[in-house]
C-alpha positions as CSV (number, residue, x, y, z in Angstrom):
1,X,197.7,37.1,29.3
2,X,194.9,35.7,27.5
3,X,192.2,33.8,29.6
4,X,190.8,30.5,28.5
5,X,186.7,30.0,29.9
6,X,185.9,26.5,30.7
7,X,182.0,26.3,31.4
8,X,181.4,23.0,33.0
9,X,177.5,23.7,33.8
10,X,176.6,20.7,31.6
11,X,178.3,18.2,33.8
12,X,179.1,20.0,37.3
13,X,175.9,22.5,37.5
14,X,173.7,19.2,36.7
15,X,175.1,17.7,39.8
16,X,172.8,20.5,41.3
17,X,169.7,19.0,43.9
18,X,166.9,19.5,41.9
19,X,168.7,20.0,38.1
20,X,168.1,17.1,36.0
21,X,169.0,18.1,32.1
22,X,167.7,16.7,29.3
23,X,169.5,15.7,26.4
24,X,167.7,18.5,24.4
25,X,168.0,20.8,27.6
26,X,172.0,19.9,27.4
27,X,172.0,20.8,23.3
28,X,170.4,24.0,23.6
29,X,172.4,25.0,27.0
30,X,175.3,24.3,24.6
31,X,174.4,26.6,22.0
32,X,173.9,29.1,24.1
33,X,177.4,29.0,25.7
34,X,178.7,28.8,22.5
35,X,176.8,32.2,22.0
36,X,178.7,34.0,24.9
37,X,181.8,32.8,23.3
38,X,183.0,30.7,26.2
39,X,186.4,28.5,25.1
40,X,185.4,25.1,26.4
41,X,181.8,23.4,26.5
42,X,182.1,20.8,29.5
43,X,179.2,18.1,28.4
44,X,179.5,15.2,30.7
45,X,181.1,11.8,32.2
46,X,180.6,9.9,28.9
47,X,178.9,6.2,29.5
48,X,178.2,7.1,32.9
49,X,173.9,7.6,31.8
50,X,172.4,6.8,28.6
51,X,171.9,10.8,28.5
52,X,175.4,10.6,28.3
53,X,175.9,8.4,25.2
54,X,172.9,9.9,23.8
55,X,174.5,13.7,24.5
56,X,177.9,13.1,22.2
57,X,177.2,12.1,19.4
58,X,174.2,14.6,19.1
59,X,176.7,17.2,20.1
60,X,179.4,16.4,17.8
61,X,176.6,17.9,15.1
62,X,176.7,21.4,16.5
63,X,177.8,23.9,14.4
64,X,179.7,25.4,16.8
65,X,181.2,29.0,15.6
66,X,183.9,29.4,19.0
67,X,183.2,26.8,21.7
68,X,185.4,23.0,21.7
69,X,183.6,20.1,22.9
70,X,185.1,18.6,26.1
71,X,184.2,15.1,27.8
72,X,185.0,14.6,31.4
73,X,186.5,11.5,33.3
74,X,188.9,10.1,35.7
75,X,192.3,8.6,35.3
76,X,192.6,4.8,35.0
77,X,191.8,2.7,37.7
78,X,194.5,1.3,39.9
79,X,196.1,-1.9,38.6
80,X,194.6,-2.2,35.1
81,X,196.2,-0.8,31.8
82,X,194.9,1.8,30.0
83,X,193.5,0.2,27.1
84,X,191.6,-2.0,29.3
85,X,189.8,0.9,31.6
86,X,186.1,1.2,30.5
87,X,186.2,4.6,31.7
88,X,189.0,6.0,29.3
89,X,187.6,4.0,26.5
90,X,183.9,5.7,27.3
91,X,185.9,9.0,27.0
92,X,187.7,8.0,23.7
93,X,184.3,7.0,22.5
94,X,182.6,10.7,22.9
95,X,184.9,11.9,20.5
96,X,185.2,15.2,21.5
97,X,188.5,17.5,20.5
98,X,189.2,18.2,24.2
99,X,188.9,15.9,27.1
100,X,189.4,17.2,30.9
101,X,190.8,13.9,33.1
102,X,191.0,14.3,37.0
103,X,192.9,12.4,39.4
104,X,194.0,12.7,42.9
105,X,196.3,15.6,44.0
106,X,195.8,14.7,47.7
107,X,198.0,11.7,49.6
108,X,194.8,11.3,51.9
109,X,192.1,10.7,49.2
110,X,195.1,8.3,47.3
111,X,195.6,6.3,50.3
112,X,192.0,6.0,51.8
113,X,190.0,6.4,49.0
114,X,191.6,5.0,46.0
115,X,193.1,2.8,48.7
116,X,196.1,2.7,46.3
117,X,199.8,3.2,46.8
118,X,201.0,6.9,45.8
119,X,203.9,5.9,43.0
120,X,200.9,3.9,41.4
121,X,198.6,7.2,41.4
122,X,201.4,8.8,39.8
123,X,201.3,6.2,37.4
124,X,197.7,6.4,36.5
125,X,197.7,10.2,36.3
126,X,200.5,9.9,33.5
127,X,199.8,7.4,31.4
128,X,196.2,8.3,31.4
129,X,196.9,11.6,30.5
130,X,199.6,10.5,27.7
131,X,197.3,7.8,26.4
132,X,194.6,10.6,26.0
133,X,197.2,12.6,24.2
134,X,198.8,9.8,21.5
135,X,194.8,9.6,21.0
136,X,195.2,13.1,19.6
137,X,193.0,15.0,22.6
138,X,193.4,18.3,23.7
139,X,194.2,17.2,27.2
140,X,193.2,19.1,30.5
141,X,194.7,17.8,33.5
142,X,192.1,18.3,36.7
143,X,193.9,18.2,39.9
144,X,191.2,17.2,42.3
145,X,191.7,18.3,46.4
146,X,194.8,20.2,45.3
147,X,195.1,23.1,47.9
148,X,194.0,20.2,50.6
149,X,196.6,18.1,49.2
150,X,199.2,20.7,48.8
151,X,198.3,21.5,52.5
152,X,198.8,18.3,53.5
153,X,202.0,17.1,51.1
154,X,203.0,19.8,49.0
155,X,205.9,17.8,47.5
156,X,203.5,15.0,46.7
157,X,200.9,17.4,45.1
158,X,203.4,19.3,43.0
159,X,204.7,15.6,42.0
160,X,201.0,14.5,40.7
161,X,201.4,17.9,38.5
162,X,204.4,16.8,36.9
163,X,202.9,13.6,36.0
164,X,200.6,15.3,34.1
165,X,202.7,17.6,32.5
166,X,205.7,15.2,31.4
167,X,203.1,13.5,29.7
168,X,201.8,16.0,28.0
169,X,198.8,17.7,29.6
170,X,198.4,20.8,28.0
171,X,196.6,22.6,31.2
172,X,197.2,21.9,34.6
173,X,193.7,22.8,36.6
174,X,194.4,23.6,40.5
175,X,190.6,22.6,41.7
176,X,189.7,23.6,45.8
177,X,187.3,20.8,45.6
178,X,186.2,21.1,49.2
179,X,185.4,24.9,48.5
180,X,186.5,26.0,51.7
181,X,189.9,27.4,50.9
182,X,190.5,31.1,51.2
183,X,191.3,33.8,48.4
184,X,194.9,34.1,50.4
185,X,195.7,30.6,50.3
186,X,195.3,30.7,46.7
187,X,196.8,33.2,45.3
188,X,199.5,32.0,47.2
189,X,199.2,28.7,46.1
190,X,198.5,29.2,42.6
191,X,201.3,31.8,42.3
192,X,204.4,29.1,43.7
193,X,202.8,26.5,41.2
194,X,202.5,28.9,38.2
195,X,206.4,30.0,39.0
196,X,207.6,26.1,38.2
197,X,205.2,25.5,35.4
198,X,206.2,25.8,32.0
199,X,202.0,24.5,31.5
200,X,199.8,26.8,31.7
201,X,197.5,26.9,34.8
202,X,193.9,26.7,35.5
203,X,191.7,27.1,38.2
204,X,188.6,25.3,39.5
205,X,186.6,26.5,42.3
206,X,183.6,25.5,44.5
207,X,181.8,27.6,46.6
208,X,181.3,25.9,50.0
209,X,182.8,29.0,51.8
210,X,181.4,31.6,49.5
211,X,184.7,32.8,47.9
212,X,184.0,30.7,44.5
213,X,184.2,33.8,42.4
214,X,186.7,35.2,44.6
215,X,188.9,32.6,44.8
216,X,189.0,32.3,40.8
217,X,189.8,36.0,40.5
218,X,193.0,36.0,42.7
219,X,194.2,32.7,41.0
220,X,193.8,34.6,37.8
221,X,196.1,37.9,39.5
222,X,198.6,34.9,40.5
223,X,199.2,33.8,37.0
224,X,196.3,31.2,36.2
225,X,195.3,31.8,32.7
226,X,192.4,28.9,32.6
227,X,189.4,29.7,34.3
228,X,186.7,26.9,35.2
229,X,182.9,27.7,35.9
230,X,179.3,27.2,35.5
231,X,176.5,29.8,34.7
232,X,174.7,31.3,37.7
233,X,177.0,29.2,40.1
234,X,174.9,26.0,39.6
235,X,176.8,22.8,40.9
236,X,176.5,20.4,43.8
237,X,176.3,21.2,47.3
238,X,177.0,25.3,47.4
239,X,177.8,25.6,43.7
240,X,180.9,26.2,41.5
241,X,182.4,29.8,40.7
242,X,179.5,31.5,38.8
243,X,180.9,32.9,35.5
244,X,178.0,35.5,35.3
245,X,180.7,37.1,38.4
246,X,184.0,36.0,36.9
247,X,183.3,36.9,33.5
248,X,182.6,40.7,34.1
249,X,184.7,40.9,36.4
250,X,187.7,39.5,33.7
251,X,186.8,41.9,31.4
252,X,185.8,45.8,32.8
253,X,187.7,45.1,36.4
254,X,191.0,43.1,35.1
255,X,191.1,44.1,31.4
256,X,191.5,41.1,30.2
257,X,190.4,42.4,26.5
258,X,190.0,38.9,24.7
259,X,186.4,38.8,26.1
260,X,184.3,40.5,23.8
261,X,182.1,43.3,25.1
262,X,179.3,42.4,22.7
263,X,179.4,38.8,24.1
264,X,179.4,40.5,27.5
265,X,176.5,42.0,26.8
266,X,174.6,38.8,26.0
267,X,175.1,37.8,29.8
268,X,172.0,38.6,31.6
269,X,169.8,37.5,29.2
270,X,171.6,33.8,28.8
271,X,171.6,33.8,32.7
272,X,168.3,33.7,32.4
273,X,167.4,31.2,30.1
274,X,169.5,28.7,31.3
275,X,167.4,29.1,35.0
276,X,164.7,28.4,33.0
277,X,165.7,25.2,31.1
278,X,167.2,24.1,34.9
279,X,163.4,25.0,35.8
280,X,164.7,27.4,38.0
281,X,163.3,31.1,39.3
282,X,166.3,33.6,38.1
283,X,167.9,35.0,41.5
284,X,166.9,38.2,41.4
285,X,169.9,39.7,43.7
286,X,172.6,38.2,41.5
287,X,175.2,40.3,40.8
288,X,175.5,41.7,37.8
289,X,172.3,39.8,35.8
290,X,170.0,40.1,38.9
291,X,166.7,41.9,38.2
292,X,167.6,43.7,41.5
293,X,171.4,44.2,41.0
294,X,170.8,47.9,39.4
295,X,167.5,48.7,41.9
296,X,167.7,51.4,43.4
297,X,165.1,52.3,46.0
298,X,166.2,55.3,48.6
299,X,165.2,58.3,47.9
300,X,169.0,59.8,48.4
301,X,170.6,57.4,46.1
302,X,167.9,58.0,43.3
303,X,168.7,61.6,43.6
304,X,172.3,61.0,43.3
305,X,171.7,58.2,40.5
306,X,170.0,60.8,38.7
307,X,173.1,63.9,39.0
308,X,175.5,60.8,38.4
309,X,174.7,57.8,37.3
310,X,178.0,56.2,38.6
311,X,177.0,57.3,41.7
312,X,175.4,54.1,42.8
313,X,176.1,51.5,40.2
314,X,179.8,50.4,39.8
315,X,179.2,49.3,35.8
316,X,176.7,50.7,33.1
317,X,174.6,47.7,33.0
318,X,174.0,47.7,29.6
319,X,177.2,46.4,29.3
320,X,176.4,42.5,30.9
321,X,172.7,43.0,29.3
322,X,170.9,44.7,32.0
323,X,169.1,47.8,33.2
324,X,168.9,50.0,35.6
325,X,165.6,50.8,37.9
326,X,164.2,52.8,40.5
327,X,161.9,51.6,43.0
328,X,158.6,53.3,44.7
329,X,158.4,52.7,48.1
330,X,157.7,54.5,51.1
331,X,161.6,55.1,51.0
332,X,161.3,56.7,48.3
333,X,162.0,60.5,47.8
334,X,161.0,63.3,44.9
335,X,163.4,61.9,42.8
336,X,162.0,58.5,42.6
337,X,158.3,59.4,41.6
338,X,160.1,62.3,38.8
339,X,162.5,59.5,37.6
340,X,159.4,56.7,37.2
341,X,157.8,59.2,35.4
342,X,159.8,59.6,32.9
343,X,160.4,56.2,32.5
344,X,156.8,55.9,31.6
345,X,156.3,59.0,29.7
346,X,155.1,61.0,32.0
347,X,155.6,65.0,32.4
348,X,156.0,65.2,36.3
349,X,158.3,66.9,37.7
350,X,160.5,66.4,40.6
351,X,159.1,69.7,42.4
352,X,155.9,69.4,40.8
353,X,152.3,69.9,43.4
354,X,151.0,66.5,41.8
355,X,154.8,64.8,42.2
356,X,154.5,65.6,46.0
357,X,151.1,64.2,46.1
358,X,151.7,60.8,44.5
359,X,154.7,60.3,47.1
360,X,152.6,61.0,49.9
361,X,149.5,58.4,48.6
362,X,152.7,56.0,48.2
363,X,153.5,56.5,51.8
364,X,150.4,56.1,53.1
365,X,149.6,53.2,51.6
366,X,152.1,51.2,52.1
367,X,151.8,52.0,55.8
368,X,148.0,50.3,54.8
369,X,150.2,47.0,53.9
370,X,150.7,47.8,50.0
371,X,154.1,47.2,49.2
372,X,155.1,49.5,45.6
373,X,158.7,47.9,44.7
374,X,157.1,44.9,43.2
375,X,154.3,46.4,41.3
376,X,155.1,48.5,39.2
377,X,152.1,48.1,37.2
378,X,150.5,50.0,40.4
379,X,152.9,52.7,40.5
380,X,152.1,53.7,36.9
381,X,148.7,54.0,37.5
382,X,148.7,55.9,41.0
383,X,151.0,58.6,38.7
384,X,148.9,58.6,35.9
385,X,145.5,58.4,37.6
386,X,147.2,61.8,39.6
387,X,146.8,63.7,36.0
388,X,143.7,66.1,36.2
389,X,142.1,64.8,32.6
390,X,142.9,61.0,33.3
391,X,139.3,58.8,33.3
392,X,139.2,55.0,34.9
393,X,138.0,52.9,32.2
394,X,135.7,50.9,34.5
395,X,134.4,51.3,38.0
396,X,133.1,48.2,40.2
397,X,130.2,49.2,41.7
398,X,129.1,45.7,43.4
399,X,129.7,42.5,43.3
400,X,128.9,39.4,45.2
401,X,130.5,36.2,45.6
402,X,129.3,32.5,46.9
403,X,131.5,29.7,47.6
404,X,129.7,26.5,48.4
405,X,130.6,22.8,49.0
406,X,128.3,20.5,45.9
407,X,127.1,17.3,46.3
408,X,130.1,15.8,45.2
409,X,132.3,17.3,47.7
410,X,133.9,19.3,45.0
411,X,134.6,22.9,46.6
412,X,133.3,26.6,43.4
413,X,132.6,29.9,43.8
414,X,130.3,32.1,41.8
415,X,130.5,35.8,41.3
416,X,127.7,38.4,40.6
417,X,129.3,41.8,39.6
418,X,128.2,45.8,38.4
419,X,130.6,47.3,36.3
420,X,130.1,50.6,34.9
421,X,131.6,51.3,31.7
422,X,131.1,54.3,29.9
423,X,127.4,55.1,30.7
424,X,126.4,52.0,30.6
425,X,126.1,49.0,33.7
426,X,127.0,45.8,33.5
427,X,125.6,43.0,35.1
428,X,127.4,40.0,34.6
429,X,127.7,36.2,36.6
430,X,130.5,33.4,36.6
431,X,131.7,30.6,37.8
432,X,135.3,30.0,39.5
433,X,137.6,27.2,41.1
434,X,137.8,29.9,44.2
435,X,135.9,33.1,44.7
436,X,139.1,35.2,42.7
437,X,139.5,33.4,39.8
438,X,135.6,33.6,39.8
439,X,135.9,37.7,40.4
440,X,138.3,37.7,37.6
441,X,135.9,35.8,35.1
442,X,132.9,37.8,36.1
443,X,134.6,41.0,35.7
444,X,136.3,40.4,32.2
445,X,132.8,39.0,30.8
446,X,131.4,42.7,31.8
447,X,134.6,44.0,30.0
448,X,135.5,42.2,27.1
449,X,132.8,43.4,25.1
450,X,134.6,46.7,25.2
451,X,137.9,45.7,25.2
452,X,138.0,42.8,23.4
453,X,142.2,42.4,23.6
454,X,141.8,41.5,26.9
455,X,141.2,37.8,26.1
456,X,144.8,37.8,25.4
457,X,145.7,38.7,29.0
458,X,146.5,36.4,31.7
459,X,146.8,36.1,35.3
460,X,150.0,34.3,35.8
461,X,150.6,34.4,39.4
462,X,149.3,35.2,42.4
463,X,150.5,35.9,46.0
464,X,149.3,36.2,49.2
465,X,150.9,37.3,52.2
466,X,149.7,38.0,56.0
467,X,151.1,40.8,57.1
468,X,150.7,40.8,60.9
469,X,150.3,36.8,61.9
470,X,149.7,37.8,65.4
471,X,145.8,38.9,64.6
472,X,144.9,35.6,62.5
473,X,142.5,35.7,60.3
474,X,141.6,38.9,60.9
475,X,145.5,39.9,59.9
476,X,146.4,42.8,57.3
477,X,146.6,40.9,53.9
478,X,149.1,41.6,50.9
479,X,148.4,40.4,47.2
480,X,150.6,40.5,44.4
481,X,149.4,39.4,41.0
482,X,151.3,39.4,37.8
483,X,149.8,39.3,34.3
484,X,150.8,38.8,31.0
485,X,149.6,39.9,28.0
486,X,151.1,38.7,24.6
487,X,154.1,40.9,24.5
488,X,154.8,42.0,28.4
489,X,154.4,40.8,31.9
490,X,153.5,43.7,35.0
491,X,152.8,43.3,38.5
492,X,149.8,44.6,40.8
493,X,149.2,45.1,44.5
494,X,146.5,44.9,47.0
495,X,146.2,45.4,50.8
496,X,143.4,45.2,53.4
497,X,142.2,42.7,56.0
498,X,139.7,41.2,53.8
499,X,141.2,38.9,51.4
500,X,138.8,39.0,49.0
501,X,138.9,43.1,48.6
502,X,142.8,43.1,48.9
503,X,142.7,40.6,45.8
504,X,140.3,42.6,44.1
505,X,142.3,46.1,44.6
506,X,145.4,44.0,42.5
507,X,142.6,42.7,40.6
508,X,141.3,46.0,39.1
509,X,144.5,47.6,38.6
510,X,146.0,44.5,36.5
511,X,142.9,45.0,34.6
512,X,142.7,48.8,34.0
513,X,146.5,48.8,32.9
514,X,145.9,46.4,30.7
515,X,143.6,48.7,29.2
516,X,145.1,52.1,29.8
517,X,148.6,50.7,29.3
518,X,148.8,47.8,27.1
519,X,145.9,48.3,24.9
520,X,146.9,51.5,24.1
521,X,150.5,50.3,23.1
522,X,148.3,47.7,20.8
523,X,146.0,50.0,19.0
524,X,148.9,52.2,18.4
525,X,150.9,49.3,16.8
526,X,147.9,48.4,14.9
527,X,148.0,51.9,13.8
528,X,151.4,51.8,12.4
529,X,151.1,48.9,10.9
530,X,147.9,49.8,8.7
């Protein structure tokens, strides 16, 4: 059975709090859909916004290699013909090759929200959907509340269906608009309704209960061959059935060959940019295209992980795009310090003297407060700084900091430091907005000089939390910075009860990786390049 993808994230995952798409966010979201092959590109409720009218025509210029343009409305309004509702002429007007047109499935919303009669609902949903059709659309038929209505009237939602289909919808969309239906109720729903269809069926799912994804799998095992969704779940209230689920699942779980692997394998890395167009931090526990969905951080699974690499992960995840990792932590056994490593290119192994040693600094440091699985930028140092011949490339010898209040009520710091480098000793002063960001500029002026790519190195965040409230200010204090340089990002930790030290622990080591680390990856390139 093949299975037909409609993404709807331009028009139901913008109905997200906080989401508002441009019209050049909506174009290049597009693009990108159209890149992970899905069937139908869901753009909007034409004339609704100007972004609307703006939005079609813009996207009728796509070049487009799979993906058909779809425009989204609702079924005439109740007593007026169907040339003279604005609505359907708005959708007409978007000119897109598909159209998706909901109506009401449910004898409830018909009554006491379209406060019409139900033979005139039936009326609008078919000569809405035939006018869309003598218009020469691709016509999907939305059947909005249907497993509340079917609950409620399942004669009068099965009749709403066949308005639809004698005039000529081409797929019939169950939708559990309320989310809150369970996987039980539709497959058995969707399985009676795909028995008396000649149409195929589709599904549409919210997530209200938490079975979005669920809910559109078992519709698909009862015979729906349509499957509606946004990427990364985004839609109002809880969200709509996230395709970066469904998708993989279709595919390596229900062999449902006609999506590509090589698509598939695009997932993770357009789940990603479409958080950051919606301006949103990617979840990192998401299944599938979470930076945590292939973590592994216990000791006993990293050993097993290592004998078997289907021994914790249920898919390569190379196939949806991703990666697998191992964590350092003070869960963490042989196997994760000997598997790290390697990752980094290091010879240690799992029974090695020096091995044993780095776990046990881990462990007693993060019973200090440091906290390893999110800075890994730290790990790699503690293993490399383990190695007998390795030399720190700068030691901090002193430093002082002053904040004070000026005359104009304006709050700076300034920070005297001693580096050693080399032989020599570095004295060097700076100003700050806050005594860090003055530590970080006093430090680099001492190093730059030295190691002059580290202009090209940023701090890009940084995070403080108080590890044991109970004591105050006086509390155990955790600091996480990450930094960039031009072609990679990596992470740092600090710990003590002095903010200002803990921030200068993460400080140091974001610095000193960027030399041992980074620069060396850079003079290498250079070298390969000459």
């Amino acid at each position: 059975m093949k299975i037909t993808i409609y993404d709807t994230t331009l028009r139901d995952g913008a109905q997200q709090e906080g989401i508002s798409f441009s019209v050049e966010d909506k174009l290049r979201i597009a693009r990108l859909l159209d890149r992970l092959g899905v069937d139908f590109i869901e753009g909007g409720w034409p004339g609704s916004n100007p972004k609307g009218a703006e939005f079609f025509p813009r996207a009728g210029e796509l070049e487009l290699d799979h993906a058909m343009l779809s425009a989204f409305g609702s079924t005439r309004r109740a007593g007026i013909g169907v040339e003279d509702d604005p609505a359907l002429a708005a959708l007409l007007s978007a000119n897109t090759p598909a159209v998706a047109l909901f109506g009401k499935s449910s004898r409830t919303h018909v009554q006491r929200v379209l406060n019409t009669t139900l033979e005139e609902n039936l009326l609008m949903i078919e000569e809405s959907v035939r006018y869309m059709k003598e218009n020469g659309r691709y016509v999907i038929y939305d059947a909005e509340h249907f497993f509340d209505g079917y609950d409620d009237d399942p004669k009068y939602a099965i009749a709403t269906l066949a308005a639809a289909a004698v005039a000529g919808a081409d797929v019939l969309v169950l939708c559990d608009t309320n989310g809150g239906s369970l996987p039980s109720t539709i497959k058995d729903t969707v399985a009676t309704v795909a028995a008396k269809s000649s149409i195929p069926i589709g599904i549409h799912a919210h997530n209200d209960g938490e079975m979005a994804v669920a809910n559109s799998l078992v519709a698909v095992q009862a015979g729906a061959s349509h499957v509606q969704g946004t990427i990364n779940g985004l839609g109002e209230r809880s969200g709509n059935a996230n395709l970066c689920s469904v998708l993989p699942a279709l595919r390596l779980k229900m062999g449902h060959l006609q999506i590509p692997l090589e698509k598939l394998q695009l997932l993770t890395e357009i789940s990603h940019a479409i958080s950051e167009i919606a301006n949103l931090r990617p979840n990192p526990n998401a299944p599938y295209v979470g930076k945590s969905a292939f973590a592994h951080k216990g000791g006993m699974h990293v050993d097993a992980l290592v004998k078997c690499e289907q021994s914790y992960q249920h898919i390569d995840p190379g196939v949806v795009g991703n990666r697998t990792r191992v964590l350092v932590s003070e869960l963490s056994g042989k196997g994760n310090i000997a598997y790290k490593a390697r990752e980094f290119g290091l010879g240690i192994a799992k029974e090695s003297l020096l091995g044993r040693q780095v776990l046990v600094r881990i462990k007693e440091l993060e019973s200090r407060g440091f906290q390893f699985d999110g800075a890994e930028g730290s790990v790699e140092l503690l293993l490399r700084r383990a190695a007998a011949d390795y030399r720190a490339p700068f030691e901090l010898l002193d430093f002082h900091i002053l904040v004070s209040n000026g005359d104009n009520g304006v709050m700076s710091a300034e920070a005297a430091v001693k580096v050693r480098v080399e032989n020599q000793v570095m004295h060097t002063a700076a100003d700050g907005n806050g005594p860090v960001n003055a530590l970080d500029a006093a430090v680099r002026k001492a190093l730059l000089p030295f190691f002059p790519h580290l202009a090209s190195v940023h701090l890009t965040d940084y995070k403080v939390r108080i590890l044991d409230s109970a004591d105050g200010t006086a509390a155990q204090t955790r600091v996480l910075i990450t930094t960039s340089g031009p072609e990679r990002s990596w992470s740092t930790v600090g710990s003590s009860t002095n903010i200002i030290e803990a921030s200068w622990i993460a400080l140091a080591d974001a610095l000193e990786y960027a030399i041992t680390v980074v620069g060396r990856g850079s003079k290498r390139r250079m070298k390969e390049r000459v």
